[in-house]
CHARMM-style PDB file with segment names, atoms N, HN, CA, C and O in Angstrom:
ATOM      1  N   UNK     1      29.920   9.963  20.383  1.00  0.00      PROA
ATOM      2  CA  UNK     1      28.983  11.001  20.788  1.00  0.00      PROA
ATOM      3  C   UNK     1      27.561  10.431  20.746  1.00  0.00      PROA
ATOM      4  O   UNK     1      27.118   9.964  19.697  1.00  0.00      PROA
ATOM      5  N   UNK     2      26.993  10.457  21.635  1.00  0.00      PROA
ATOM      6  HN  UNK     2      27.353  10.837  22.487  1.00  0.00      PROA
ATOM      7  CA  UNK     2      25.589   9.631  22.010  1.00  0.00      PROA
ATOM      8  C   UNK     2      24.516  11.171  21.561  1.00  0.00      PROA
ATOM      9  O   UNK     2      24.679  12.374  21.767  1.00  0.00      PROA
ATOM     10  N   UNK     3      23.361  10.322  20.839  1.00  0.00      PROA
ATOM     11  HN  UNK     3      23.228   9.345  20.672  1.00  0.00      PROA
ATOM     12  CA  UNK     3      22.502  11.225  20.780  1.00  0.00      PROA
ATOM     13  C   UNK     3      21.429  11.765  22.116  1.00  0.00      PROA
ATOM     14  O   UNK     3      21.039  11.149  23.108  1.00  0.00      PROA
ATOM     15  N   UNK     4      21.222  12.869  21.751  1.00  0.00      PROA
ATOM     16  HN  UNK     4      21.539  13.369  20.946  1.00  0.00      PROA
ATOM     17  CA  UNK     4      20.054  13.141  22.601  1.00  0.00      PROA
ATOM     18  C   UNK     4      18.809  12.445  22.810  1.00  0.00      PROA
ATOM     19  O   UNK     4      18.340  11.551  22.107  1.00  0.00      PROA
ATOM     20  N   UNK     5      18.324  12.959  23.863  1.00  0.00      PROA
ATOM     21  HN  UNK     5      18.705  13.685  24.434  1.00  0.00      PROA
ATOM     22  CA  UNK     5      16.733  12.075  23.821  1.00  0.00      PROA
ATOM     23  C   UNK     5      15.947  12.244  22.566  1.00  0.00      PROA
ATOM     24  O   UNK     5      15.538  11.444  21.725  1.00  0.00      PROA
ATOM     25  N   UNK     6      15.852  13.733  22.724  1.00  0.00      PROA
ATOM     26  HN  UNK     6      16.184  14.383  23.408  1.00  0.00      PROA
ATOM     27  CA  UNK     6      14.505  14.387  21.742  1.00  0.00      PROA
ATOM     28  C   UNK     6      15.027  14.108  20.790  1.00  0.00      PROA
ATOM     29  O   UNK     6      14.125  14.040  19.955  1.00  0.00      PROA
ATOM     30  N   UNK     7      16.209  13.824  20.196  1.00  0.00      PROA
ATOM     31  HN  UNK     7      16.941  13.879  20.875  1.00  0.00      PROA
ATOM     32  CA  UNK     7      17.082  13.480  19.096  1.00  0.00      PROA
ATOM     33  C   UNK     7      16.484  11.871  18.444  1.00  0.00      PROA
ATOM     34  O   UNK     7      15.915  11.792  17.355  1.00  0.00      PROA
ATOM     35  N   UNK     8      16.743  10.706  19.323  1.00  0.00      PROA
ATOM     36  HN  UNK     8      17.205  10.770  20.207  1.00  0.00      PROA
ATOM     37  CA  UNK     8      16.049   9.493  19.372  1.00  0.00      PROA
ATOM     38  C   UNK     8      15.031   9.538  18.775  1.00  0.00      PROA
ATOM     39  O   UNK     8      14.765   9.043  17.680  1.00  0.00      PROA
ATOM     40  N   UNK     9      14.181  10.345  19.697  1.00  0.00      PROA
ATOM     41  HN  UNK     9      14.397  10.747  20.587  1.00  0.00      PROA
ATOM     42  CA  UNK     9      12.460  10.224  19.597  1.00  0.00      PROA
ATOM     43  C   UNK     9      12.179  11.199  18.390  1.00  0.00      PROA
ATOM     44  O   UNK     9      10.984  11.434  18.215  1.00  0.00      PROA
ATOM     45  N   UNK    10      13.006  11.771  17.580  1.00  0.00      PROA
ATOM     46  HN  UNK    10      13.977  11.580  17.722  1.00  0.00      PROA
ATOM     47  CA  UNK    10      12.787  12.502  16.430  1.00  0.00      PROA
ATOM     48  C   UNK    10      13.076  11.324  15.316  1.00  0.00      PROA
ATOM     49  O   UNK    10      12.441  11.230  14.266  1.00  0.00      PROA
ATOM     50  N   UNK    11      13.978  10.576  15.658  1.00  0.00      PROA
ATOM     51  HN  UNK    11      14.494  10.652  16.511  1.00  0.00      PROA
ATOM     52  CA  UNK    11      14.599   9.920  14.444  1.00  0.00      PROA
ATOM     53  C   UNK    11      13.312   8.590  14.507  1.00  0.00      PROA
ATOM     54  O   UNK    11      12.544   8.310  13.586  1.00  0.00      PROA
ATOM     55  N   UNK    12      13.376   7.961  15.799  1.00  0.00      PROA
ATOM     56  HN  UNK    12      14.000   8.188  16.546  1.00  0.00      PROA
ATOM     57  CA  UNK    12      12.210   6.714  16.379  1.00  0.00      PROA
ATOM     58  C   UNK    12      10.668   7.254  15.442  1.00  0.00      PROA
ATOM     59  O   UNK    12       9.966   6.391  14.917  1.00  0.00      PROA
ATOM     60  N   UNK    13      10.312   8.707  15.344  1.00  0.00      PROA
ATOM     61  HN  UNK    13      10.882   9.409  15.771  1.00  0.00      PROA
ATOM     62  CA  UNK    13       9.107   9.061  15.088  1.00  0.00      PROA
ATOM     63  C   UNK    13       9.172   9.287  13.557  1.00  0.00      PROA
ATOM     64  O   UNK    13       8.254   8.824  12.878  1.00  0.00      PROA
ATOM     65  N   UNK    14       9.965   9.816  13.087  1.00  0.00      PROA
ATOM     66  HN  UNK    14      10.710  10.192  13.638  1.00  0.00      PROA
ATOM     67  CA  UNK    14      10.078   9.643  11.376  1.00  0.00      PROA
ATOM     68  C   UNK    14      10.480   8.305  10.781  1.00  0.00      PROA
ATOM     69  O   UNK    14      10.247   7.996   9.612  1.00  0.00      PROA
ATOM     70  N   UNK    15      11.029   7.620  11.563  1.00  0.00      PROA
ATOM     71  HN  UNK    15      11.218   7.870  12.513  1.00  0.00      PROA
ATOM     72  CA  UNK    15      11.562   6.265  11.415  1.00  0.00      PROA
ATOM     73  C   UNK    15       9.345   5.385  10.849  1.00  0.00      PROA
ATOM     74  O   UNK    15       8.733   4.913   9.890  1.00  0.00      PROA
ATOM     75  N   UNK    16       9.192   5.680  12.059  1.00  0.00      PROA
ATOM     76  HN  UNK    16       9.689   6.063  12.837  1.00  0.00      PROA
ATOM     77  CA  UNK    16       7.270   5.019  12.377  1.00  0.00      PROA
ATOM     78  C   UNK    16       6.727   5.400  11.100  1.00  0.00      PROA
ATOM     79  O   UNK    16       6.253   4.697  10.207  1.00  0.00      PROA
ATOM     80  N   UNK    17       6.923   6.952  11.199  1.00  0.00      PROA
ATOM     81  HN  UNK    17       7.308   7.524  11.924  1.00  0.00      PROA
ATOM     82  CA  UNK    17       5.806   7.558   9.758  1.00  0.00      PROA
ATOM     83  C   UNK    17       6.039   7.032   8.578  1.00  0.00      PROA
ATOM     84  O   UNK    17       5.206   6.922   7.678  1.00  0.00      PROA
ATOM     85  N   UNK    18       7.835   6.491   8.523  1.00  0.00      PROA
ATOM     86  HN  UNK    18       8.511   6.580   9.254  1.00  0.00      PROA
ATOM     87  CA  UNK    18       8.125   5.735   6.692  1.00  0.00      PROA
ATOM     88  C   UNK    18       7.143   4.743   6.770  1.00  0.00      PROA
ATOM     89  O   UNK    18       6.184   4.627   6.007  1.00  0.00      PROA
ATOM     90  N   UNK    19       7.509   3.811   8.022  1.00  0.00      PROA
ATOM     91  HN  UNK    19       8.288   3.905   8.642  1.00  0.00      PROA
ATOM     92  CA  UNK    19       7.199   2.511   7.703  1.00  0.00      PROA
ATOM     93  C   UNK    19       5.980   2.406   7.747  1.00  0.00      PROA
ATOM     94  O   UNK    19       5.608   1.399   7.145  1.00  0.00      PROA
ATOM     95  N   UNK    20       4.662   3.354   8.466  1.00  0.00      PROA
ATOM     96  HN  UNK    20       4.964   4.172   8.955  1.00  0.00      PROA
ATOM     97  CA  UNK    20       3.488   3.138   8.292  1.00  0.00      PROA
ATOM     98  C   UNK    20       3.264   3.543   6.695  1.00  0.00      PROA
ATOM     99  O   UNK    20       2.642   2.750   5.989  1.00  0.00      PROA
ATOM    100  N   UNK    21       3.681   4.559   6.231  1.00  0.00      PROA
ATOM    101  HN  UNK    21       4.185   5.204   6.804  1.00  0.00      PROA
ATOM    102  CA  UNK    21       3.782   5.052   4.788  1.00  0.00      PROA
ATOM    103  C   UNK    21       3.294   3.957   3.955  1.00  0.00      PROA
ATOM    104  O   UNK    21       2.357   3.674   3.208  1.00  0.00      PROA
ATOM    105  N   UNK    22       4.840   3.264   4.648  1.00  0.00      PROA
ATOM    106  HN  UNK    22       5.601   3.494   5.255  1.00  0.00      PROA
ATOM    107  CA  UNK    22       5.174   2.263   3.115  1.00  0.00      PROA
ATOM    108  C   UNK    22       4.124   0.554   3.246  1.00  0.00      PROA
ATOM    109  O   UNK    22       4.157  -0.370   2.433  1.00  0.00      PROA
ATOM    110  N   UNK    23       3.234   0.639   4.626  1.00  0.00      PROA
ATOM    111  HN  UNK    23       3.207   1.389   5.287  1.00  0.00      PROA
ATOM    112  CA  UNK    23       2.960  -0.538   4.862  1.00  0.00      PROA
ATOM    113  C   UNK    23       1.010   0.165   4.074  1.00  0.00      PROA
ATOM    114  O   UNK    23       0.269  -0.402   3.271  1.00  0.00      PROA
ATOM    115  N   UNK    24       0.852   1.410   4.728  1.00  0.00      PROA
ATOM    116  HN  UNK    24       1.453   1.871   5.380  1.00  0.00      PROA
ATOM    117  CA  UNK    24      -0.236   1.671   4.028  1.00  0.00      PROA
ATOM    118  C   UNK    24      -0.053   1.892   2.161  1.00  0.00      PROA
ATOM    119  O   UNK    24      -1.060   1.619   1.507  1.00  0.00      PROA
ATOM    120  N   UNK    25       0.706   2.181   1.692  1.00  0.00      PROA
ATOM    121  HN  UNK    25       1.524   2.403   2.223  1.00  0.00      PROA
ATOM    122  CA  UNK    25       0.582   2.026  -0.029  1.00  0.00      PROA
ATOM    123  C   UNK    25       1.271   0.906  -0.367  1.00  0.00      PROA
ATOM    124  O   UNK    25       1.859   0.904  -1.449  1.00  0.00      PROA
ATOM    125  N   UNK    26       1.327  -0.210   0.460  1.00  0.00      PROA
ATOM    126  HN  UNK    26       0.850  -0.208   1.339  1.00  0.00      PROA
ATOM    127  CA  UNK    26       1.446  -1.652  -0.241  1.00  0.00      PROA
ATOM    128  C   UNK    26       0.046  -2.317   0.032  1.00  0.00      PROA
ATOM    129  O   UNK    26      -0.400  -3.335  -0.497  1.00  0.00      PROA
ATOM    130  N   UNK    27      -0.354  -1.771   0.673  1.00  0.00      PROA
ATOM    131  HN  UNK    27       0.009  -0.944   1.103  1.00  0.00      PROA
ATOM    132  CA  UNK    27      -1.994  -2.633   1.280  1.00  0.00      PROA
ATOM    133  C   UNK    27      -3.174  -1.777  -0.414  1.00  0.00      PROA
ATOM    134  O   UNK    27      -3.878  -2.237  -1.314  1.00  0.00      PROA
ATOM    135  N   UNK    28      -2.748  -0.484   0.017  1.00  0.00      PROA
ATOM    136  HN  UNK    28      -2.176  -0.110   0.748  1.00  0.00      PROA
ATOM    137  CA  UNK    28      -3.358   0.610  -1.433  1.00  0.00      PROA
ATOM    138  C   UNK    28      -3.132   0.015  -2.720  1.00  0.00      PROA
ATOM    139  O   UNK    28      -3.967   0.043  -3.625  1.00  0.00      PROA
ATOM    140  N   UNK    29      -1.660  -0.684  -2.825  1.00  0.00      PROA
ATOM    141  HN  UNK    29      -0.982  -0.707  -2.090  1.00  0.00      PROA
ATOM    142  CA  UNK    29      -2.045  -0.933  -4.200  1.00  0.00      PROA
ATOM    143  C   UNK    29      -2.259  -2.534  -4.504  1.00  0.00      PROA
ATOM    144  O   UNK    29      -2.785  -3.061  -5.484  1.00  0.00      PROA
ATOM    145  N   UNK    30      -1.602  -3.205  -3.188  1.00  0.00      PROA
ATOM    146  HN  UNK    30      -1.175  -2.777  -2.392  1.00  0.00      PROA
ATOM    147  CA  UNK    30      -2.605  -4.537  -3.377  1.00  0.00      PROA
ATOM    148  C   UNK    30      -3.974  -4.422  -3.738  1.00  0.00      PROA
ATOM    149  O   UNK    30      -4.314  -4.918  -4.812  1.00  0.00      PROA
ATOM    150  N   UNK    31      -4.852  -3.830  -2.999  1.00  0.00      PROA
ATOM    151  HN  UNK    31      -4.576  -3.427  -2.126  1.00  0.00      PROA
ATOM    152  CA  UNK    31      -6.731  -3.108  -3.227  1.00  0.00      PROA
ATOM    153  C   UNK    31      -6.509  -2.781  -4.450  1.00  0.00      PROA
ATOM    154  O   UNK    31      -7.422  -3.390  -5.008  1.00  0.00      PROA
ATOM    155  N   UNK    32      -5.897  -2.209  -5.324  1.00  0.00      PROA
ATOM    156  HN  UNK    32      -5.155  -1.715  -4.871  1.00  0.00      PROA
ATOM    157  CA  UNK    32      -6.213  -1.377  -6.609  1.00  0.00      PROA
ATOM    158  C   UNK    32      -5.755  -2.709  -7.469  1.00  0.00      PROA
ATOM    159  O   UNK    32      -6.653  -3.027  -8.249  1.00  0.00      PROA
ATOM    160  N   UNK    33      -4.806  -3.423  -7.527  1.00  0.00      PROA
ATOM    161  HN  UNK    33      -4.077  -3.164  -6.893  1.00  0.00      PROA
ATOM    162  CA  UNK    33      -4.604  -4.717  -8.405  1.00  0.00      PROA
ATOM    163  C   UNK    33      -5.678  -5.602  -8.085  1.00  0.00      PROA
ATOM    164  O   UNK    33      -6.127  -6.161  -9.086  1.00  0.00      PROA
ATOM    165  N   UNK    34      -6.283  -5.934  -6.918  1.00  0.00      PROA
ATOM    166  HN  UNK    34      -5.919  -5.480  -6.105  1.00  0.00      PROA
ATOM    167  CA  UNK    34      -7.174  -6.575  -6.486  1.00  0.00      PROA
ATOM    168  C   UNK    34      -8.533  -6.628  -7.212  1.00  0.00      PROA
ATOM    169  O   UNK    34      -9.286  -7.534  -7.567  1.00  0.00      PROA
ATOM    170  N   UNK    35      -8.535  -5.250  -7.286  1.00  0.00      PROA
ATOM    171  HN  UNK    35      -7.923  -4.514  -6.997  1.00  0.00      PROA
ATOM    172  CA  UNK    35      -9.889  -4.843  -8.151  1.00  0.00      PROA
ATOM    173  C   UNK    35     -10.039  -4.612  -9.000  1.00  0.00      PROA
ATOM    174  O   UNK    35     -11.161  -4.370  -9.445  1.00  0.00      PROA
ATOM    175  N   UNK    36      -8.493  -4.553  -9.952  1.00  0.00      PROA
ATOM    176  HN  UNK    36      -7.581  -4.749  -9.590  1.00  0.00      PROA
ATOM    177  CA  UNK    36      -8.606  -4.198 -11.358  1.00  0.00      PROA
ATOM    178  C   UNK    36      -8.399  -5.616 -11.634  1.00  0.00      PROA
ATOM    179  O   UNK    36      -8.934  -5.697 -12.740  1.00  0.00      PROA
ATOM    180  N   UNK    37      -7.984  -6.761 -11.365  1.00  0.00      PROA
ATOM    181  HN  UNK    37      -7.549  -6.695 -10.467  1.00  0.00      PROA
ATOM    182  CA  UNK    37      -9.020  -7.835 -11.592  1.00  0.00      PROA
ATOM    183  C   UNK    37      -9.699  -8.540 -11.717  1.00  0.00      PROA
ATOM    184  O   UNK    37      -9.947  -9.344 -12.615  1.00  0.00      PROA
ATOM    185  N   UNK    38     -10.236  -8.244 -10.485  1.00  0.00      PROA
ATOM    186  HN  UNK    38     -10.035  -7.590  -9.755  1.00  0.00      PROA
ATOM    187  CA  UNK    38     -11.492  -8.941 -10.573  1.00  0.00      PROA
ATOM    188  C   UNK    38     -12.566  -8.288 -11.910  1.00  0.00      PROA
ATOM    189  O   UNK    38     -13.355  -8.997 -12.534  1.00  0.00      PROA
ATOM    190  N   UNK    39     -12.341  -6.625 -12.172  1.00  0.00      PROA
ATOM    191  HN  UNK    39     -11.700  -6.049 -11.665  1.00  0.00      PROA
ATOM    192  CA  UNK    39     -13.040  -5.851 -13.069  1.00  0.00      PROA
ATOM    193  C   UNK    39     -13.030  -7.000 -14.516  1.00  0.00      PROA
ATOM    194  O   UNK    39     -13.893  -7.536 -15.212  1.00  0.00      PROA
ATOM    195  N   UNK    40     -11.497  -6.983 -14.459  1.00  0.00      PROA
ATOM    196  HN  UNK    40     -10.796  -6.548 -13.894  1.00  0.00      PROA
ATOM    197  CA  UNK    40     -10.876  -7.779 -15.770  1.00  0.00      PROA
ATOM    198  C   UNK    40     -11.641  -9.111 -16.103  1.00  0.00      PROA
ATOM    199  O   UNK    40     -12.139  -9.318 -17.210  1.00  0.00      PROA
ATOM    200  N   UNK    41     -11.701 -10.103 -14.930  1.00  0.00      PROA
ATOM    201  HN  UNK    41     -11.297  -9.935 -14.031  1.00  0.00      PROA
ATOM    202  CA  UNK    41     -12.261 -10.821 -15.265  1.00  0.00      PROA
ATOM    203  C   UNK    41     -13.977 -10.759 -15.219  1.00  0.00      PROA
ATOM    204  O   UNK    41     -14.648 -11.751 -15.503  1.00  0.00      PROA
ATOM    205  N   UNK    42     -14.344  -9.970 -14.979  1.00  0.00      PROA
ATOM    206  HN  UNK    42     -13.799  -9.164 -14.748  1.00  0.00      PROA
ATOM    207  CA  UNK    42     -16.207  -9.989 -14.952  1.00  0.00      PROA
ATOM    208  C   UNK    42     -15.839  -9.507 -16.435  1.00  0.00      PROA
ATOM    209  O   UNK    42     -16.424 -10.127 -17.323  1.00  0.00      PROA
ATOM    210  N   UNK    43     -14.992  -8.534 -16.823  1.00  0.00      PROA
ATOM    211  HN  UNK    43     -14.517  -8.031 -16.102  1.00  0.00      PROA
ATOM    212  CA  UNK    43     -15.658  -8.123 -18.442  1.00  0.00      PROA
ATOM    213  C   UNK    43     -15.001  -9.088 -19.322  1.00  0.00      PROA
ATOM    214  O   UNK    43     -15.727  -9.232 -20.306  1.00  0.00      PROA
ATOM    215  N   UNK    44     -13.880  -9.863 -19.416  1.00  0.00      PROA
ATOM    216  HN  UNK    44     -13.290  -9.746 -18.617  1.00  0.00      PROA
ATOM    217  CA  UNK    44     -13.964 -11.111 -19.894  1.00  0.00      PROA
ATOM    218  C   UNK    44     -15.290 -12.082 -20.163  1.00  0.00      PROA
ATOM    219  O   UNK    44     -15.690 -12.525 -21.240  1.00  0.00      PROA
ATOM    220  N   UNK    45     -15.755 -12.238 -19.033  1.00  0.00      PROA
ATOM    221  HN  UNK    45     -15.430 -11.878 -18.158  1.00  0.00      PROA
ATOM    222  CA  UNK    45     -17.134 -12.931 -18.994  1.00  0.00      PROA
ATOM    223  C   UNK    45     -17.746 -12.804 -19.389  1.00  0.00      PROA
ATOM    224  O   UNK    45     -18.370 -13.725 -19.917  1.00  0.00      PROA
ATOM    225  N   UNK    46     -18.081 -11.610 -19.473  1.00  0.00      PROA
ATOM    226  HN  UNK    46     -17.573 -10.862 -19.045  1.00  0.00      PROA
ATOM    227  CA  UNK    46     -19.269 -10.105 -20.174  1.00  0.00      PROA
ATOM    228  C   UNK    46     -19.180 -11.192 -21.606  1.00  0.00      PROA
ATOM    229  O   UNK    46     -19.983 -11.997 -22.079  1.00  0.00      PROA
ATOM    230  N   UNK    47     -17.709 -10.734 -22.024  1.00  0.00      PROA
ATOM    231  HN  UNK    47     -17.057 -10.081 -21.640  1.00  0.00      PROA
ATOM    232  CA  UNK    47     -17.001 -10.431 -23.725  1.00  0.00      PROA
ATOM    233  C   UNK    47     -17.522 -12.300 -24.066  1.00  0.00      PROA
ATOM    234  O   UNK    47     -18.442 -12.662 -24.799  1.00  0.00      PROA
ATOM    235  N   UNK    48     -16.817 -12.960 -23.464  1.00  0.00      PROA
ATOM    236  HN  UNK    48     -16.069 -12.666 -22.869  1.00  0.00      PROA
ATOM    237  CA  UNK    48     -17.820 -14.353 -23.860  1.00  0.00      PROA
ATOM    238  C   UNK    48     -18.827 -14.828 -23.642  1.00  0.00      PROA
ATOM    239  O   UNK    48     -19.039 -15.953 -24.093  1.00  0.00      PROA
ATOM    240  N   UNK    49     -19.706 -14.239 -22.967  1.00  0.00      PROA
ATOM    241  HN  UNK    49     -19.534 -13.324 -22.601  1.00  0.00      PROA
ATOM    242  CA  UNK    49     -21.539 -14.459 -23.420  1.00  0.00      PROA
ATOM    243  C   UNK    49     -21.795 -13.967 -24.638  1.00  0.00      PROA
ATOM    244  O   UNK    49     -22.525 -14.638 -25.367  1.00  0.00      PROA
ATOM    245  N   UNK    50     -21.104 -12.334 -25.266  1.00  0.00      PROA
ATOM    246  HN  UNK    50     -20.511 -11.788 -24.673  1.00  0.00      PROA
ATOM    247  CA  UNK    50     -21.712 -11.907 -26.177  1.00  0.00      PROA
ATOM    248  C   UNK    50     -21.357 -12.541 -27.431  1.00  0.00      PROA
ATOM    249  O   UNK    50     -22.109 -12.508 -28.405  1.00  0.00      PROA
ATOM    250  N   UNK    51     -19.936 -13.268 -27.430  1.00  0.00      PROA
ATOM    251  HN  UNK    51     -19.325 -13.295 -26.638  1.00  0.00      PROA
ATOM    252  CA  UNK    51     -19.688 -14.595 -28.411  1.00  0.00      PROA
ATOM    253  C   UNK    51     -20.264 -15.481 -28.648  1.00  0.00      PROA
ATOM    254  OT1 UNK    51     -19.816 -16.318 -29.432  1.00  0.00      PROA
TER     255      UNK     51
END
């Protein structure tokens, strides 16, 4: 039993929305590890000047 068109283009279009999903909160939390260390290491730095 072959699917319908609008059937396709329902499954083709929720199919798009995961994968943009999942490609935008791997980029989101690359950026958030990204920046939590660079944070890490400036206050490292901070912490050994004041040594």
């Amino acid at each position: 039993m072959a699917l319908k068109t609008k059937h396709k283009l329902l499954i083709g279009s929720f199919t798009t929305i995961v994968l943009i999903y999942i490609i935008a909160s791997s980029v989101f939390i690359y950026l958030i590890l990204a920046k939590q260390e660079y944070d890490y290491n400036q206050l490292d730095g901070k912490i050994d000047e004041l040594q």
